[in-house]
N, C-alpha and C positions, 0 to 999 in steps of 0.2 A: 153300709159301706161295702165298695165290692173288693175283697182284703185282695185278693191277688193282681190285682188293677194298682190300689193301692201302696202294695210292696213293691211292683216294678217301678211306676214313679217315683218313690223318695228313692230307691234303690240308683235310676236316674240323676237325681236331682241331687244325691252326696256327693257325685262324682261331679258337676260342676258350680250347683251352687251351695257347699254345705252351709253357709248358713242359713240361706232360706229353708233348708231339712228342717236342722235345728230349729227354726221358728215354727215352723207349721206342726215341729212334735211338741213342741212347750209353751206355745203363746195358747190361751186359753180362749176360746170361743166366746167373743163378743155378743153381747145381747143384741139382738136385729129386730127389725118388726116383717122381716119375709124370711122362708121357708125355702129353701132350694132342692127338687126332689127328684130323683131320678127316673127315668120308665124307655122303653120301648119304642120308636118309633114305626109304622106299616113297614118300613123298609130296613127295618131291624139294629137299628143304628140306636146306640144306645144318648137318648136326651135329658137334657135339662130343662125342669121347668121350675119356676118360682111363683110359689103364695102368697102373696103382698097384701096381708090383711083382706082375706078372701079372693082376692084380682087373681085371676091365673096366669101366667104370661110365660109364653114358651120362649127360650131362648134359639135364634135361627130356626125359627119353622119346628110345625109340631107332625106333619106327615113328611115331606121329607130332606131333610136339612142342606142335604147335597145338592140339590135343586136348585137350592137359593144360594148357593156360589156359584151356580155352573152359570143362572141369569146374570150376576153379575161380574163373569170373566166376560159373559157374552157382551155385556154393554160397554165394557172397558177398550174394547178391541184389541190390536194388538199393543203389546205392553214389548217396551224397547227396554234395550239392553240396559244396565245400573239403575232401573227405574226403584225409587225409593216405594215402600208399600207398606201401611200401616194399618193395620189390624187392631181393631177396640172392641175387646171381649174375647177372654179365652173359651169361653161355654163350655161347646161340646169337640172342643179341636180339630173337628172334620173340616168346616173350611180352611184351617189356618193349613192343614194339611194337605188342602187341593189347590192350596194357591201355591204354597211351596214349588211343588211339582210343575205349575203351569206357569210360572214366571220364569224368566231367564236365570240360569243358576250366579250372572252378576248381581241381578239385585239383592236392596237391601230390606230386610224385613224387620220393622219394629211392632211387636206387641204390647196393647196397654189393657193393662183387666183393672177397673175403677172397683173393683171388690176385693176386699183379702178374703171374707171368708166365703164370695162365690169362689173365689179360687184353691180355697182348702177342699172345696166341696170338688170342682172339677179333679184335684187331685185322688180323691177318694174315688170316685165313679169312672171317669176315663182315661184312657190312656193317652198323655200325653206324653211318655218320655221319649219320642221322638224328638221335641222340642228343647230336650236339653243333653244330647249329643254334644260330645267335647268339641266337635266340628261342623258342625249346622252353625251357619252365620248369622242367628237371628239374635235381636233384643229385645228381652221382657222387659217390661215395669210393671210392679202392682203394686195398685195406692193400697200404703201402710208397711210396705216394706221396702221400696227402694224407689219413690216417688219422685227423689230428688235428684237424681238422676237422670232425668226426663231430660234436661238440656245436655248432658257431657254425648247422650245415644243421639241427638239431634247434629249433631255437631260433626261427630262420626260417619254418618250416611246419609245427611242429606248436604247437598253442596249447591252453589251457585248453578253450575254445569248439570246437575240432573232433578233440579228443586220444580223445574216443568212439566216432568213426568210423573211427580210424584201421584200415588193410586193409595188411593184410602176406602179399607170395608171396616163397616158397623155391622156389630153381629145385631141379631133381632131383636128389639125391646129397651136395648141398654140404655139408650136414651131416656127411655121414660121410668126406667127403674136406677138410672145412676145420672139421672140430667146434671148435677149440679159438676159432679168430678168430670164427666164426658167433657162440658161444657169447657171448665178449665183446663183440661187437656189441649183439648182443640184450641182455644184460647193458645196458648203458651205455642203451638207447632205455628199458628198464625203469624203470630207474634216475629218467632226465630224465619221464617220464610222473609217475612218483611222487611229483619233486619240486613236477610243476606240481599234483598233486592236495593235498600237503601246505600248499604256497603258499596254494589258495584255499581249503582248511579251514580253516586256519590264519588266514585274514581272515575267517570266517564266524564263527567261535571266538571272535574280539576283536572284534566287528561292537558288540556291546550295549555291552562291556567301553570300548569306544576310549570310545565318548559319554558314557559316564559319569565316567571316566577325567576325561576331557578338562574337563567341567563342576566336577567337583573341584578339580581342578587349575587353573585358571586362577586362581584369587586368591593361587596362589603364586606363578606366571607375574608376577601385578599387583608382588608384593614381592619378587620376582626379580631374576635375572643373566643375560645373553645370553654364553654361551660365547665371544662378540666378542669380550668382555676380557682372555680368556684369550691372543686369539691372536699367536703371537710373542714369550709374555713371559719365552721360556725363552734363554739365552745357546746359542750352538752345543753346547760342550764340557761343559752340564750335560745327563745323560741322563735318559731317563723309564725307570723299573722298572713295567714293568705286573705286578700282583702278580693270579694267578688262582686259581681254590682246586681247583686238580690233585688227585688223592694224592698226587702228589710235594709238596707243601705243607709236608707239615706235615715232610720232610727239613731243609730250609733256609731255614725262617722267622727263625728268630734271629739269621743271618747279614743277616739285611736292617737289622739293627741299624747296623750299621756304615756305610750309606748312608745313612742319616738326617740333613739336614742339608746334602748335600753329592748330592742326583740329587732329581727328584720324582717321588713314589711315587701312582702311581694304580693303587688298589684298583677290582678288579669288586667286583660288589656283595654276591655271595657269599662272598670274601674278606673281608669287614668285619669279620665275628665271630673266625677266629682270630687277625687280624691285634691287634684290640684287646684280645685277652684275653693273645696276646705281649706288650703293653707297646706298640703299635709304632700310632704314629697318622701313615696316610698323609698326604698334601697333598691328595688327592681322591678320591671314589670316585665311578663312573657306573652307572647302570642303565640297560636300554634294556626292560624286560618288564613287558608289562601284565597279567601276573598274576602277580607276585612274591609269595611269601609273607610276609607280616609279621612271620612266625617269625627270618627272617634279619637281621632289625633291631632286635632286643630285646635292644639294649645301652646300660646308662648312657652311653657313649662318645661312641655315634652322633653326635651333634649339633655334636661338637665339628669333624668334617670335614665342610667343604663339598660337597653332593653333584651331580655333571651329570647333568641328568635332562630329562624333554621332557613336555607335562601327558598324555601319555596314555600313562605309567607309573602303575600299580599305585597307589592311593589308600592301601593300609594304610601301606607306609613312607614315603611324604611325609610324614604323622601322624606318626610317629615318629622322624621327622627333623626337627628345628625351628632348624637351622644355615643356614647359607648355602645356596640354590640357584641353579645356572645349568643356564640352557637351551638347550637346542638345536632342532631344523626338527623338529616331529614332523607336519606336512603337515594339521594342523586350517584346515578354511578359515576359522571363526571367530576363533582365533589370526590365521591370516594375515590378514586382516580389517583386523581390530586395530591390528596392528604394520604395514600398507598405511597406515592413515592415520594413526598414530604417525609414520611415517617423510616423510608429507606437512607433518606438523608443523613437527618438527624440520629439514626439509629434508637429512634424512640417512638410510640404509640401515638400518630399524632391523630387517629382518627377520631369524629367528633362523637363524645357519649350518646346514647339515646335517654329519651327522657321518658318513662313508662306512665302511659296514659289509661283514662279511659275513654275519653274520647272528647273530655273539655278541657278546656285553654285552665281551668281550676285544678283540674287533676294532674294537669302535667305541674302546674305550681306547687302542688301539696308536694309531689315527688321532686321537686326540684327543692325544696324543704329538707328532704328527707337525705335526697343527693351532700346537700350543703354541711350536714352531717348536726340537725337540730331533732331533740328527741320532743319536743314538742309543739305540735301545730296547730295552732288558735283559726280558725274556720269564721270570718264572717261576709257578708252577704251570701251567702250559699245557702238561698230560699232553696232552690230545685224547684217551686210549687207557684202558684199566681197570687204571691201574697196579694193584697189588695187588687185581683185580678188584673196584674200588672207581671211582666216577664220579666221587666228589671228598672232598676233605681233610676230616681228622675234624675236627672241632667249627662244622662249615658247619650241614648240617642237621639233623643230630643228633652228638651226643659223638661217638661211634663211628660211623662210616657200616658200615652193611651190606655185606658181599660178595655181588655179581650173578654170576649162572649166565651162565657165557658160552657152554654148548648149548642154549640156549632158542630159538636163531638170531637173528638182527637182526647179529650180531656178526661180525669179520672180521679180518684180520692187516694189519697193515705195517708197514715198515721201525720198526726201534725207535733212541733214543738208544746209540749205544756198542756197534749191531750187534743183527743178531739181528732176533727179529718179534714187534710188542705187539698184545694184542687192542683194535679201537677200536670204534664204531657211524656209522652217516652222515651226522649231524648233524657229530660232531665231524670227521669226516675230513674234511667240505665247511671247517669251518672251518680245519680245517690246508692246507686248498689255497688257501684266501685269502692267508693268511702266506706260501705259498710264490709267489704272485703278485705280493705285494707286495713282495718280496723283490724281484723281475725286473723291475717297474716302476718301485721307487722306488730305484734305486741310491744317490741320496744319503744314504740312510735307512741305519745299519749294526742288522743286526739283531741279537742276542746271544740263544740259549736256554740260557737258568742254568737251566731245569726242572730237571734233574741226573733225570731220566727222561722217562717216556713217549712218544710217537711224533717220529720224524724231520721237522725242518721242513727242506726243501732250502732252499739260501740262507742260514741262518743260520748262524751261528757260534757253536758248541758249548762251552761250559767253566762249570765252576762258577761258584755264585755267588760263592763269595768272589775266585776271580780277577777277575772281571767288575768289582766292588768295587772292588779293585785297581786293573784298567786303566782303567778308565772315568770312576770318581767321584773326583777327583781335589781338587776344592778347595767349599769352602763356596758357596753360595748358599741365599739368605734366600729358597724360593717363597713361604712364606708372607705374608708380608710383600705381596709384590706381591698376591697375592689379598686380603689384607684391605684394598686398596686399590683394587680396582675398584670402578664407578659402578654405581649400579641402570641397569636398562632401562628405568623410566619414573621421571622425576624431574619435581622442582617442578610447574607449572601442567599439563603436558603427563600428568601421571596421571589427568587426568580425561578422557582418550582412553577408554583401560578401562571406567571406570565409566559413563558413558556407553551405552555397550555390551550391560556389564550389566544397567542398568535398563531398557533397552529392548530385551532379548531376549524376552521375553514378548509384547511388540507384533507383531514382527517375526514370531515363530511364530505368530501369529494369522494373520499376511498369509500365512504359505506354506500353513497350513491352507485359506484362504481360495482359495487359487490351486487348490489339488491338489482341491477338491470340486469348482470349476466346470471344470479340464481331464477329472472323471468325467462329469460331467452331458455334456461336448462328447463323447465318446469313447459315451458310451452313445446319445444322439445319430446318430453315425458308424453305429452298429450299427443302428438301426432304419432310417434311411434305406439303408444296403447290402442291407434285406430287401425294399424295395419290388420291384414289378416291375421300374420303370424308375426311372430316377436324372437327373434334368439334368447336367450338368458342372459347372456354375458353382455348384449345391447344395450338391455334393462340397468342390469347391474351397475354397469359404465356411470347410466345413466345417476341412479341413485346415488352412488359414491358422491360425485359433483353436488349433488341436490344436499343431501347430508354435510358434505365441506362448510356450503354457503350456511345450512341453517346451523351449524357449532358457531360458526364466526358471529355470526347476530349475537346469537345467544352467549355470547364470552368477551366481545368486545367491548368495551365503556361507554364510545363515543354508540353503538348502532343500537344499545343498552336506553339511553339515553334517549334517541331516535325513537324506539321501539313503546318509551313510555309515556309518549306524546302521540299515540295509536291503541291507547286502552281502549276506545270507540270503537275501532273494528274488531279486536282481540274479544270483549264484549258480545259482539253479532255471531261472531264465529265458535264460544266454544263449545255451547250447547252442542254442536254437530259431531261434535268430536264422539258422541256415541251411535251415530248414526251407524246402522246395521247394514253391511254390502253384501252383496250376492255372491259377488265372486272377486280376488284378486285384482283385478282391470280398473272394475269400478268403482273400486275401492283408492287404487289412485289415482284415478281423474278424478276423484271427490278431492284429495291429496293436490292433486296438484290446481286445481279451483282454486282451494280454499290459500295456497304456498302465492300464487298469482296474487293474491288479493293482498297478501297482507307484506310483500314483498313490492307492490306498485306502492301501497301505502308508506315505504320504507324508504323510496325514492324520494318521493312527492314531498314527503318527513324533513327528506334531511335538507330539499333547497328550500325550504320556511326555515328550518333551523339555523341554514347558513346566514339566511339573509337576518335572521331573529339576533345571529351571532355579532355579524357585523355590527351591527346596531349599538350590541353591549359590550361585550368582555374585549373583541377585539376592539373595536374606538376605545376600550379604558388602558389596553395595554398600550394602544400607539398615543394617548395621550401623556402617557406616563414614562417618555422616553430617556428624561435625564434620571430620573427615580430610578427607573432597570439597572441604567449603567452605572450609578452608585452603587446601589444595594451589589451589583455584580462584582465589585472592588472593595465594599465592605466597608465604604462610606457612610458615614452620617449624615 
């Protein structure tokens, strides 16, 4: 041990991470089958090398370590500003140190050492506490002492907007002396990159979908329910059954017979069709997908359960739903709008709850459970896995659901109900770590999996449904009842907040039309005067003031709010650029006003589809509703 290397380190490393001091002076040196030894390099630089059951394997080169960073800044090229950079292997901290230096001081630097006790070893021999500065922006992990953590530093520095740049060095050997942790590492940054790509495809996907959606849907909103009414109207000792449409489904659907009556059963939305062709009509069912199939809602039944739903679900089964709806926060600024001066009205909260998801139409159920104020929720069809290599229960999308090739890849094992390994995909398994989160956060909450298969939820508590039955459902309550007794969301005089709204969306998209030509005309503007020779300042300035007006009013308005969220497609193309490095002032806003042009023609273009999208709905449902207005306006029945 070289002690005065060693004393500056932990000396370092009190000051921001005392507990890792604390571990590295009192966790006791695990038994290993390699040897980590220090010596000399030609170029004097002090190295690590490891003895792996005779193998000798130098860590970053064994003449000269420096070298083999400076080839790989070289082949990097240049590296742009917030570029994210991940480092695997602390070694000999001489790269971590030259990258430092040679990256822009925005980027973000995470380090992962797949060894704890290579890394007590590095602590002992080199000097790293430059790396643990109260102010040096960088992130460790080392597996075995803050591994789990690997997602909350992911999350932190790398984003949508710089996840392209991201720059990854493997120090030398660690692959083949730490393949299995390296592997899962990388695995897991894979993974989270994926899901920030899935995320914003995923909103580009529903970019047209949502606006239209949403313009549908508000006149059912007008004759609607605020899931408000819902909350709290469940007694403690009445449970919620969240019914999902597993392959395990169609095991112990008839068993749900017996709860009927005495728990309330809220169906997903896929569930609907076996559940009504069982004989078996929930208390409620939810959607949260704005491209739902209509297929799944073509049932005489339908109508008879009240559905929770948000207006920027799926326009075919609204249509075919024509029962009770309540809603929930689906984040329309023109909704919010709305229910903002709705709630000025009335002088009360009218705006619509949210319902915390994880990302399935189940988990916004379970929380809409939880919402309703039941402490305990009974989980069935919630495989998450390909029970019978099948995605979900027969008579959902078709009779018979097809069987899925589970060597096609996408596919993967875990823990299964009752032992053993089920095959899942990544969608579902994110949703199964919600449930097992929610499990650890909401302790008052008892969770119950009656699936009677598919993947292991930790946390829950495992037995059939009909015990569950048994323990849980114990005496009658009337849910219905209470729900055929909730209030509308807008009543008497105060329904003409909406329409209101309505008939003057048309106006109102003229005015942002109106906006978004003259902030082109100002930006194009911007761009002839950057070409003169010379520029006054106060021309410029002029200039920006105007440019800045136009882009608050976008940015603060409802209706251009609105506009602007039916153009996540271009917002998409453009943000990556937003780190784009300029040489000078000028051309920095000609890039500025490029990129202001584009998304400002988009802004135009936006709002004559949305006029005309408007027409179509909210305004033909306010002008078809003209004796209705002038009632409700008088405070008629």
């Amino acid at each position: 041990m070289n002690k005065p290397i060693y004393e500056k380190n932990m000396s370092a490393l009190r000051q921001k991470y005392p507990v890792w001091a604390e571990q590295l002076e009192h966790i006791k040196r695990k038994k290993r089958n390699f040897n980590v030894i220090a010596e000399q390099s030609l170029m004097g630089d002090t190295i690590l090398k490891v003895d792996d059951n005779g193998r000798v394997l130098y860590l970053n080169g064994k003449y000269a370590p420096s070298a083999v960073v400076e080839r790989w800044l070289w082949q990097q090229g240049k590296i742009e500003e917030y570029t994210p950079v991940v480092i695997i292997g602390v070694s000999n901290g001489c790269h971590i140190r030259r990258i430092m230096e040679a990256v822009p001081k925005t980027s973000n630097i995470l380090i992962y050492e797949p060894s704890f006790e290579l890394f007590r070893r590095a602590i002992e021999e080199v000097d790293l506490s430059f790396l643990f500065q109260l102010d040096v922006p960088v992130g460790i992990i080392v597996e075995g002492m803050n591994e789990v953590e690997a997602e909350a530093y992911f999350h932190l520095m790398i984003s949508y907007d710089n996840m392209t740049f991201l720059k990854c060095y493997t120090s030398g050997n660690y692959s083949s002396l730490f393949r299995e942790q390296v592997e899962g590492f990388v695995k897991k940054l894979k993974a989270y990159i994926e899901r920030l790509s899935v995320t914003w495809n995923t909103l580009v996907r529903y970019t047209d979908v949502k606006a239209k959606n949403t313009f549908h849907n508000l006149p059912y909103l007008y004759e609607g329910y605020s899931i408000d009414a819902l909350h709290g109207i469940l007694p403690e000792d009445i449970p919620v059954i969240v019914v999902s449409a597993g392959p395990s489904l169609n095991k112990n659907i008839m068993d749900l017979k017996k709860a009927v009556g005495r728990a309330c059963i809220i169906a997903t939305d896929t569930a609907m069709k076996p559940l009504l062709n069982a004989g078996i009509t929930p208390n409620l069912f939810v959607i949260i997908d704005g491209l739902k199939p209509g297929v799944l809602f073509e049932h005489k039944d339908l109508s008879k359960v009240p559905m929770v739903t948000m207006t920027g679900v799926s326009i075919e089964p609204m249509k075919c739903h024509c029962g009770k709806k309540f809603f929930y926060n689906s984040n329309s600024p023109l909704e919010q709008k709305i229910l903002t001066d709705l709630s000025e009205k009335e002088k009360k909260n009218r705006i619509l709850p949210a319902l915390v998801t994880g990302g399935s139409v189940a988990n916004s159920a379970y929380s809409l459970g939880v919402y309703m104020g039941a402490k305990t929720i009974i989980l069935i069809g919630q495989d998450l896995a390909m029970t019978g290599n099948k995605t979900h229960a027969d008579g959902t999308f078709q009779d018979k659901m097809d069987e899925i090739d589970l060597h096609n890849g996408g596919y993967f094992e875990v823990d299964a109900v009752g032992g053993g390994k089920i095959w899942t995909r990544d969608d579902f398994d994110r949703y199964r770590k919600w449930f097992e989160e929610c499990a650890t956060e909401w302790k008052h909450i008892t969770m119950v999996d009656a699936t009677e298969g598919g993947a292991l939820i930790r946390g829950s508590k495992v037995m059939t449904l009909k015990k569950a039955i048994q323990k849980y459902c114990k005496r009658d309550f009337n849910v219905k009842w209470h729900i055929d007794h909730c209030k509308k969301l807008f009543t008497g005089e105060n329904r003409q907040v909406a329409l209101t709204y309505f008939i003057g969306s048309e106006k109102k998209l003229a005015e942002i039309k109106k906006k978004a030509k003259e902030g082109l005309r100002n930006y194009e503007r911007l761009e002839k005067v950057l070409q003169k020779p010379s520029v006054t300042d106060s021309e410029l300035q002029k200039l920006l003031k105007k440019i800045k007006k136009t882009n608050n009013y976008m940015e603060r308005d409802y209706m251009a709010e609105t506009v602007m969220d039916s153009l996540s497609g271009i917002e998409y193309t453009l943000r990556p650029s937003i780190y784009k490095v300029h040489e000078d002032r000028a051309s920095e806003l000609l890039d500025v006003a490029e990129q202001g042009k584009v998304m400002l023609y988009g802004i135009a273009v936006g709002a004559d589809e949305i006029t005309q999208l408007a027409k179509e709905t909210i305004i033909r449902y306010a002008e078809e509703h003209p004796l209705k207005q002038k009632e409700e306006r008088h405070g008629s029945k």
